[in-house]
C-alpha positions in Angstrom: 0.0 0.0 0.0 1.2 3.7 -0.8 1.6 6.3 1.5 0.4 9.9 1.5 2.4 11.3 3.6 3.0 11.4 7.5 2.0 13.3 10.4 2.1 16.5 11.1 1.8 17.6 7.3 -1.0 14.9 6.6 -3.9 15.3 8.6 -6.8 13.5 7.4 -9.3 15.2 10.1 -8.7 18.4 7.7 -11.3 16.9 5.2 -13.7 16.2 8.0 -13.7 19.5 9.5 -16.5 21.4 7.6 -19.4 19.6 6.0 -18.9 21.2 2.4 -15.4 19.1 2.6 -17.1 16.1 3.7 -19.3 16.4 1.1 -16.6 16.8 -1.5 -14.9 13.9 -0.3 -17.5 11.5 0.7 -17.2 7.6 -1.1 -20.7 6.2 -1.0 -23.8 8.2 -1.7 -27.4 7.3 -1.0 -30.8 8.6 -2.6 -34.3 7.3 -2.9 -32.9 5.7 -6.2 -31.3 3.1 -4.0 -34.1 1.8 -2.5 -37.0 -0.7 -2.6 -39.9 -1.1 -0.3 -41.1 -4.2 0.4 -44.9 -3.8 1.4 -46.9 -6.5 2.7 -50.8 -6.8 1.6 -53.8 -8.5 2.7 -57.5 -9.4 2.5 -58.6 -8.0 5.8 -61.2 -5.4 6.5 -58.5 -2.9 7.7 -56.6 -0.5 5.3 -53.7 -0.7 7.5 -53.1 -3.4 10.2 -49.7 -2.8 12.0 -47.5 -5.7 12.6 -45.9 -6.0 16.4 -42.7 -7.7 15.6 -42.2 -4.6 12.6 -42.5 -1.6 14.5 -43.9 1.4 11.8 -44.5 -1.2 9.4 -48.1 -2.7 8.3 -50.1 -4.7 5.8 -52.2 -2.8 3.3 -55.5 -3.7 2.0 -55.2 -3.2 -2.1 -56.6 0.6 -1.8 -54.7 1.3 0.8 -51.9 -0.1 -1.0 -52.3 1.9 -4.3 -51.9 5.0 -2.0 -49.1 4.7 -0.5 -47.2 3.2 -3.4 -48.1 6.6 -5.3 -46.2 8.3 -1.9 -43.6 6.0 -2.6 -43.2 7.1 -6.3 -43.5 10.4 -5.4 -41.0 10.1 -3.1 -38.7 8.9 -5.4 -38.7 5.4 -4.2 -38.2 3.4 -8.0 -39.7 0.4 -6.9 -41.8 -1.8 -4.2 -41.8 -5.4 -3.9 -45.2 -6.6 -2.9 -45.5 -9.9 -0.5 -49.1 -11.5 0.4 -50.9 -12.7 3.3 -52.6 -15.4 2.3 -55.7 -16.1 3.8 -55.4 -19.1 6.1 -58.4 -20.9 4.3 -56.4 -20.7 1.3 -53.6 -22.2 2.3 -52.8 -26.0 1.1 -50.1 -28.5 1.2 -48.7 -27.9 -2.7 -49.7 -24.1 -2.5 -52.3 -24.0 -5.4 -53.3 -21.0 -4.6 -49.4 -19.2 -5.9 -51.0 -20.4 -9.5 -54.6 -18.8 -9.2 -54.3 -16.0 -12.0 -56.9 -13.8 -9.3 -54.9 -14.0 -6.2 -54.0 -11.6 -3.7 -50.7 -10.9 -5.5 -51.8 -10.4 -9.1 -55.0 -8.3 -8.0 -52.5 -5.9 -6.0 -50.1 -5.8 -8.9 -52.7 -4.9 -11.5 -54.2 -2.3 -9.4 -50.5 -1.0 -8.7 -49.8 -0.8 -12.5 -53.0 0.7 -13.3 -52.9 3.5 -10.4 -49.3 4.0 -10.9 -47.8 2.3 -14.1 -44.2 4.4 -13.6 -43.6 2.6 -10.9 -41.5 -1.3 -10.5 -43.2 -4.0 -9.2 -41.5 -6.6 -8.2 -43.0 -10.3 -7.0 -41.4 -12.9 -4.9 -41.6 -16.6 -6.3 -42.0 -19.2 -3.6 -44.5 -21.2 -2.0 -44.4 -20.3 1.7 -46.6 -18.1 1.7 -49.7 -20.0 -0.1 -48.3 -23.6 1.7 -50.1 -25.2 5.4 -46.5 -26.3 6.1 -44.6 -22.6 5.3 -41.8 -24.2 3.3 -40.7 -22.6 -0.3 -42.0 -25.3 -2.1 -43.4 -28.9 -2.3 -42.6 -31.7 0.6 -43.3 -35.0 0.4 -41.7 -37.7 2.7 -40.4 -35.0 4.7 -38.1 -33.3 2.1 -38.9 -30.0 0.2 -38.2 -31.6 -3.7 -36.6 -29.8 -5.7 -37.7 -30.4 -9.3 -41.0 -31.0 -8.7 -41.5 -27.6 -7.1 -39.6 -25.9 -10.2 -42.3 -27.3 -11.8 -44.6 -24.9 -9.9 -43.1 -21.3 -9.5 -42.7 -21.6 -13.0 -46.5 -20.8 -13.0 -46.2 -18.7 -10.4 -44.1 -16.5 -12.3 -45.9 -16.4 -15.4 -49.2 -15.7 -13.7 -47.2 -12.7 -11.7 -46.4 -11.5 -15.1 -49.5 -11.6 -16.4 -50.6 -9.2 -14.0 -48.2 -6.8 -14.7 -45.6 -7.6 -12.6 -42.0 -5.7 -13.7 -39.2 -8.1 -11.9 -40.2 -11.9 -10.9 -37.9 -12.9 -7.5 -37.5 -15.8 -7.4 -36.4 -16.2 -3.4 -36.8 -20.1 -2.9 -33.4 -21.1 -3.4 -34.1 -24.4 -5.7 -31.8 -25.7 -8.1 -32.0 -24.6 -11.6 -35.1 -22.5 -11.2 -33.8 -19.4 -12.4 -33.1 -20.8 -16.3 -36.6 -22.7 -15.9 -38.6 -19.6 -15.2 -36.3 -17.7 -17.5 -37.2 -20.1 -20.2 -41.2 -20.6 -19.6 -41.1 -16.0 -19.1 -39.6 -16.3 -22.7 -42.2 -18.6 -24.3 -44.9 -16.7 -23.0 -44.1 -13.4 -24.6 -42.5 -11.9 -21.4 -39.2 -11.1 -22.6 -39.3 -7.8 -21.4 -40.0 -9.5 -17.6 -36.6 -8.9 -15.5 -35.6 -11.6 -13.2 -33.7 -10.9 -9.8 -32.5 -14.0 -8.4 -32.4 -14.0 -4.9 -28.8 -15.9 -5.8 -27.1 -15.6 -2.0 -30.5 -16.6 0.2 -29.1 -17.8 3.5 -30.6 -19.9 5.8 -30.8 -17.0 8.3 -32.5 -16.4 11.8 -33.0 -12.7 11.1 -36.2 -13.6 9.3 -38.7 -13.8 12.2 -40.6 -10.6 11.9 -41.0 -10.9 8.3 -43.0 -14.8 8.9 -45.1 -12.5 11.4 -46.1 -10.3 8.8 -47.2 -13.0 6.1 -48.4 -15.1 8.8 -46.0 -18.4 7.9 -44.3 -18.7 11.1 -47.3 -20.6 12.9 -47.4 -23.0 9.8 -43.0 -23.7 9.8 -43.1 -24.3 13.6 -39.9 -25.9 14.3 -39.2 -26.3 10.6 -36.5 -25.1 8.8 -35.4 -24.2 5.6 -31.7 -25.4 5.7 -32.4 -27.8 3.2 -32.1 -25.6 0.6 -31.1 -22.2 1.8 -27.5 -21.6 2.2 -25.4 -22.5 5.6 -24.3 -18.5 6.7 -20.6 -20.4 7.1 -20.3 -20.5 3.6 -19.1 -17.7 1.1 -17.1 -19.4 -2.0 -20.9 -21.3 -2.2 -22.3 -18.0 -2.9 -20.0 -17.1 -5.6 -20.9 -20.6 -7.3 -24.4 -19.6 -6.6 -24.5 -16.8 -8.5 -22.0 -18.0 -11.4 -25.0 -20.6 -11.7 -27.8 -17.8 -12.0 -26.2 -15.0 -14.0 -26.0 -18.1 -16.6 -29.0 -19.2 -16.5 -30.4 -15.6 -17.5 -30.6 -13.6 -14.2 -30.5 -9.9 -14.8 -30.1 -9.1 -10.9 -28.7 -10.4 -7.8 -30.3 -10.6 -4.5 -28.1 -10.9 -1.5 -30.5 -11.9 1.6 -29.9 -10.8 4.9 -27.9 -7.4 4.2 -25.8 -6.5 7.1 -24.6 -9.4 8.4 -23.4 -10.4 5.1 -21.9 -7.3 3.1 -18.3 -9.5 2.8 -20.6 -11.4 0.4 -21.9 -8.5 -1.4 -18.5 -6.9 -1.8 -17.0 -10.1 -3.3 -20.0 -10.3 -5.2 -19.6 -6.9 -7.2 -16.2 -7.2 -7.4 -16.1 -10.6 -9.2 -19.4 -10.6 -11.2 -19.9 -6.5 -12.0 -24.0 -7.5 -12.1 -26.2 -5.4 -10.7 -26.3 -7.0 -6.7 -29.2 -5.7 -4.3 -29.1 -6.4 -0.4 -32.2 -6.6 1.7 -32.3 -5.5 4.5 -34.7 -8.3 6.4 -37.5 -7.7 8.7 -34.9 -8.8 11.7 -32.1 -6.5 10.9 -35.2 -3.8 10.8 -36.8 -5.2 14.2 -33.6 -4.7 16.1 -32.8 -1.5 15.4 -36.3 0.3 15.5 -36.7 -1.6 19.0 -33.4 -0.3 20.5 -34.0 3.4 19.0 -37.9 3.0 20.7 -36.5 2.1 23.9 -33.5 4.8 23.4 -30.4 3.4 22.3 -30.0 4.3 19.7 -31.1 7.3 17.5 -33.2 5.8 14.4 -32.7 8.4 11.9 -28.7 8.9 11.9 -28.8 5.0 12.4 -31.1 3.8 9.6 -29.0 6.0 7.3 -25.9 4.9 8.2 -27.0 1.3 7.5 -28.1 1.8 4.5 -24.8 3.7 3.1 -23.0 0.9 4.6 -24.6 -1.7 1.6 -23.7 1.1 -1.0 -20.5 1.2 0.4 -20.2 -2.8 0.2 -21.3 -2.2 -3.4 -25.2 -2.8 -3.3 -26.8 -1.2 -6.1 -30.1 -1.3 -4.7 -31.4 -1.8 -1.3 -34.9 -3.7 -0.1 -35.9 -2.1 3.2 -38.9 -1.5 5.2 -38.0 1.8 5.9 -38.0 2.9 2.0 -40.6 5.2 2.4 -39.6 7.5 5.2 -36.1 7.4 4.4 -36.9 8.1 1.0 -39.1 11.4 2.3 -36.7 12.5 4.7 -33.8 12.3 2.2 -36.1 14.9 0.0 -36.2 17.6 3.1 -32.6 16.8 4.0 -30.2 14.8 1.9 -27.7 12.8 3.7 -24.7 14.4 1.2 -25.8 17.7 3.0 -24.5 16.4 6.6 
């Protein structure tokens, strides 16, 4: 490694000592361009039902939905990614109801695009939200298949962009979907259709807040998912992971969680040059807005500073629950201005 120079004439605090020099100096930037809001909706009488484990964050009902998706856009917010709460009744053991052209999903994603056609839609693939048993796709004998299941959010794709939707996800980690649903987007006359592999999904136990929210944690029980999502030992894995999908025909990259894993973002970007998002998962969210309710920490410097930490591990994009309100605030006071 070079070196600038040594102490007394270097002194890097002189670039910190005014905020038009930090400014002019600063590495990572973040705007509402970076981000994605993930927004849960559901059937329920309510417009807006707030979630416990997600403090500040709710489900929509469809209207509701369409409103604040316009605040989104207006905000500057590019995209949302819309995630269901399946109505227990319609819940089954293969998950039919992730291949019913008029459910939850595709209604909200037509009346997004029709309200609000500027703005991305993206839609998860998987089946734990529409299955009894809250696994990504099919069991039998005790083991999520693989294949078989493939067989399945291949539908659920195309029936996600029938409705309109921008980016299919998918997010169950299963061999060889991504060229599958690549292939069967293709045939249908959805070339246009991105696909964001969620390519790195580990087998993480930051998502607990987020099966609150879609109502799949009473169904997993003491399940798990390490079957098929990745051990959070592993990186080299990921690379091969994502070697795998960017073949196949992925046009994105999903990292999944965010913070505890930005070594595998970094490497990511640097080896691949794809566009790479993070989310930032419903635990990584919990934690932080409980400690800044019960005060300790401060939420708005700390949000922020999380987020420019995936921007500066090379995230082009960022999922967050927080989208919206960071997204506003960043409008009345950018973060390059502090």
């Amino acid at each position: 490694m070079s070196t600038f120079g040594a102490f007394p004439r270097t002194r890097l605090r002189r670039n910190r000592r005014d905020v038009w020099s930090r400014r002019l100096v600063r590495e990572s930037h973040l705007s509402a361009s970076d981000l994605i809001w993930p927004v849960f909706v559901h059937e329920a009488p309510e417009a807006e039902a707030p979630i416990a484990s997600m403090p500040g964050v709710s489900r929509h009902s469809i209207d509701h939905l369409l409103s604040v998706s316009r605040r989104a856009y207006d905000a500057g917010v590019p995209a949302i990614a819309v995630f269901p709460v399946i109505d227990p009744a319609k819940k089954t053991l293969d998950g039919e109801e992730a291949i019913n052209p008029e459910n939850l999903v595709c209604r909200a994603v037509r009346a997004v695009k029709e309200a609000c056609p500027e703005l991305g839609v993206i839609c998860d693939v998987a089946l734990d939200p529409f299955t009894t048993h809250g696994q990504d796709g099919l069991v039998r004998d005790g083991y999520v298949v693989n294949d078989e299941t493939v067989a399945v959010l291949e539908q659920q794709a195309l029936v996600q962009a029938d409705a309109g939707c921008d980016v299919i996800a998918p997010s169950d980690m299963m061999d060889g979907r991504i060229g599958r649903v690549r292939d069967a987007l293709d045939r249908a006359g959805h070339q246009k259709v991105r696909v964001l592999s969620y390519a790195a999904k580990y087998a993480s136990a930051f998502y607990g807040p987020f099966r609150d929210a879609v109502g799949s944690k009473g169904n997993l029980g003491k399940g798990d998912k390490r079957t098929y999502q990745m051990d959070p030992a592993n990186l080299d894995e990921a690379m091969r992971e994502v070697a795998l999908d960017l073949e196949e025909g992925a046009d994105m990259l999903m990292v999944k969680p965010g913070m505890p894993y930005l070594d595998v973002i970094r490497r990511i970007k640097d080896e691949f040059g794809a566009p790479t998002f993070a989310y930032q998962v419903s635990g990584e969210y919990a934690m932080m807005r409980a400690a800044a309710q019960n005060g300790w920490l401060d939420w708005d410097r700390v949000i922020v500073e999380s987020l420019v930490s995936f921007k500066r591990a090379g995230a082009d994009a960022i999922l967050t629950y927080a989208a919206l309100e960071v997204a506003e605030r960043l409008a009345r006071d950018p973060y390059e201005r502090s």
